[in-house]
C-alpha positions in Angstrom: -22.0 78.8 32.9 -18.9 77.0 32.9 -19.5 75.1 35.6 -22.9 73.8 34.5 -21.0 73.0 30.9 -18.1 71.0 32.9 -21.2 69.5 35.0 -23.0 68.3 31.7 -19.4 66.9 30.2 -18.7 65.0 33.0 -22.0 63.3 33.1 -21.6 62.6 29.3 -18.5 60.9 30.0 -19.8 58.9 32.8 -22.9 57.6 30.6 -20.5 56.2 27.6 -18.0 55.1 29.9 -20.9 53.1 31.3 -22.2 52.6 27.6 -18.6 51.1 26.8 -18.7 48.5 29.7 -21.9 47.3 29.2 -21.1 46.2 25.2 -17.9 44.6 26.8 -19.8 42.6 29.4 -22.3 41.3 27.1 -19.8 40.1 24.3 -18.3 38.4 27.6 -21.1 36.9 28.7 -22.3 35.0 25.3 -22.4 31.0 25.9 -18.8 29.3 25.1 -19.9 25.8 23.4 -17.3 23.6 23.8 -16.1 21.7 20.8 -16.7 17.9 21.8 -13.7 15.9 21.6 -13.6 12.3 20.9 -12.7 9.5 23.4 -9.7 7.2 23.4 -12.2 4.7 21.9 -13.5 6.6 18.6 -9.7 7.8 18.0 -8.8 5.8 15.2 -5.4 3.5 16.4 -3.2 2.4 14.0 0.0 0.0 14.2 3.1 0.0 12.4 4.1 -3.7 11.4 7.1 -4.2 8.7 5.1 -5.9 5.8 6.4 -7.6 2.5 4.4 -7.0 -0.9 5.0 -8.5 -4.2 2.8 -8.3 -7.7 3.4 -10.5 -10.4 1.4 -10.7 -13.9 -1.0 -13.1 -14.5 1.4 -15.0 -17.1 4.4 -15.7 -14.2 1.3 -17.8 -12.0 0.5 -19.8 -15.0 4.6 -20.7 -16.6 5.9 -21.0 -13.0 5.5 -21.7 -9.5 6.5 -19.3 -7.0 7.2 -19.9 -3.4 7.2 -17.4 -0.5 9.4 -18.6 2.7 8.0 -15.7 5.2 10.5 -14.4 8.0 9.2 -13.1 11.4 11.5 -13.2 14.2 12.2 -17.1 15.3 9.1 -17.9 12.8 9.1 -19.0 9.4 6.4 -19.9 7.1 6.2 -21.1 3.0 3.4 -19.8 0.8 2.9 -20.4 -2.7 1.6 -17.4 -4.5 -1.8 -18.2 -6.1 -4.1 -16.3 -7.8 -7.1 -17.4 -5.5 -5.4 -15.4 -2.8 -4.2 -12.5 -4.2 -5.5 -9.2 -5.5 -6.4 -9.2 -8.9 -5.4 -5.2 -10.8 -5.4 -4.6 -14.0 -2.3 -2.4 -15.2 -3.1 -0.5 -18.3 0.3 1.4 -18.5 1.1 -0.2 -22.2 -2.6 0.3 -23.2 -3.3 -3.0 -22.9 -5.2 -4.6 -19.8 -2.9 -6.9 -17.8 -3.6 -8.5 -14.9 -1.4 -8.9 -11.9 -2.0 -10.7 -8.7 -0.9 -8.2 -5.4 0.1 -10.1 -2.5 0.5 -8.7 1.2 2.2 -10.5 4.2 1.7 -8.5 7.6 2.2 -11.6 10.0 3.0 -15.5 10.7 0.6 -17.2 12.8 -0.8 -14.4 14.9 2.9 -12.3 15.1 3.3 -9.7 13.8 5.9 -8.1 11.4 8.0 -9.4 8.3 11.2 -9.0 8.4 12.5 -11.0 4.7 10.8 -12.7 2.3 13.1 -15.3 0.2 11.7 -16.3 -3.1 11.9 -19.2 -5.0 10.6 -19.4 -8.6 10.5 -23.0 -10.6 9.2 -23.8 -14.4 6.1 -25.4 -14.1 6.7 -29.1 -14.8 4.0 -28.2 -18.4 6.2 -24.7 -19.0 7.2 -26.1 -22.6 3.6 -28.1 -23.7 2.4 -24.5 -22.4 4.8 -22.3 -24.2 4.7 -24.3 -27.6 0.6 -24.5 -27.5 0.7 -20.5 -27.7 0.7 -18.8 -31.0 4.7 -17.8 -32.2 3.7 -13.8 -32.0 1.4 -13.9 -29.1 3.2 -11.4 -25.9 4.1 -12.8 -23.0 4.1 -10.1 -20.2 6.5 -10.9 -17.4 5.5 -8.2 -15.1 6.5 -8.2 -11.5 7.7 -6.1 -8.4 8.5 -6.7 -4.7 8.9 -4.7 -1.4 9.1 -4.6 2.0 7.1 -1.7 3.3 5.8 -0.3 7.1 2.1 -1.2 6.5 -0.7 0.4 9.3 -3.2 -1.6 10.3 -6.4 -1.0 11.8 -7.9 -2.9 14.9 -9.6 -4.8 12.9 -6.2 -5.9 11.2 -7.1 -4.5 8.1 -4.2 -2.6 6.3 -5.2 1.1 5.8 -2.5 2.2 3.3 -2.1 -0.3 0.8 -0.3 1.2 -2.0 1.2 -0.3 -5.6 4.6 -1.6 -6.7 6.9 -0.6 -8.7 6.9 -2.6 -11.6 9.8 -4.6 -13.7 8.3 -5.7 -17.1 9.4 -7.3 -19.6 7.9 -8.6 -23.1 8.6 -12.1 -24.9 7.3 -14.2 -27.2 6.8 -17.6 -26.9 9.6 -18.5 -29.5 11.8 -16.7 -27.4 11.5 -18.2 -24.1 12.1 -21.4 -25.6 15.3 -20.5 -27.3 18.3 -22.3 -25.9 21.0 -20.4 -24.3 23.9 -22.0 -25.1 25.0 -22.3 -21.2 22.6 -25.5 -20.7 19.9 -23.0 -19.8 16.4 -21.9 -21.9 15.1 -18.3 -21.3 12.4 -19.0 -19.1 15.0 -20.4 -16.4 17.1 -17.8 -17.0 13.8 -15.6 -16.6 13.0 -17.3 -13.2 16.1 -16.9 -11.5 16.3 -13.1 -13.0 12.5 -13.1 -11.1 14.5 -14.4 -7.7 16.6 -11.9 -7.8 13.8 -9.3 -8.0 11.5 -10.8 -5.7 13.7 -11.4 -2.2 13.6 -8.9 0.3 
């Protein structure tokens, strides 16, 4: 009797020992799908160029005339900011609408890279007829910001992370740009070289 109940054990053992190998085999033996990978050509490619960006309000494009002499290696290039060219945005951070004009330079005549931007602001030859022709109260926002920045661009050589400026504002009134130093100077010239200084990179 013990020998036919050792018999029956063994053979019990066997069958889920068997039972047991055959649930391994199958998970083993489901399909692996492999997860497609894309090719060198649909990986997006990106390159790093040193880029200079500058915003300036509306009102700076129409009292003066600001000049842009572009650095890139031996290369040098002037641009005069205009709002035809740049990116209008409206800034509503003193719950008013402004507009500013963003302006990005990645490259001089097919190379690459900026490495300084030098600035020159000048009155506009009409600065006063267009100062005294605005009412005395009226705000005058003198908004404006520059940097130089690593800008990615695609292959297309369209920048991918174009991101805002930081800002300098200021708030006159007509009256007040007009006002005479004392030092041979008005406010707005005082206010374009102060925009200079802001402005080169």
């Amino acid at each position: 009797m013990k020998k036919f109940l050792s018999k029956i054990m063994f053979a019990t053992v066997a069958v889920l020992s068997v039972a047991g190998f055959t649930s391994c085999n199958n998970a083993d033996d489901d399909p692996i799908v492999p997860v497609p990978q894309p090719t060198a050509q649909e990986q997006p490619k990106y390159q790093q160029v040193p880029a200079y960006v500058t915003a300036v309000s509306e009102s700076i494009l129409n009292m003066y005339d600001v000049k842009v002499t572009l650095h890139s290696g031996d290369k040098s290039q002037d641009v005069i900011l205009a709002k035809a060219d740049g990116q209008a945005v409206d800034d509503n951070s003193e719950g008013k609408t402004v507009t500013c004009y963003k302006f990005m330079f990645t490259e001089i005549d097919g190379q690459k890279g900026i490495s300084a931007a030098e600035v020159k602001v000048t009155p506009k030859a009409d600065i006063k007829t267009t100062l005294a022709s605005m009412p005395e109260n009226e705000t005058i926002y003198v908004m404006y910001g520059a940097e130089m920045l690593m800008a990615s661009i695609d292959a297309n050589g369209k920048v991918v992370n174009a991101r805002g400026v930081f800002m300098h504002r200021n708030y006159v009134v007509p009256t007040k740009m007009m006002q005479d130093m004392g030092n041979g100077k008005f406010v707005y010239e005082a206010e374009a070289e102060l925009l200079e200084t802001f402005l080169n990179k």
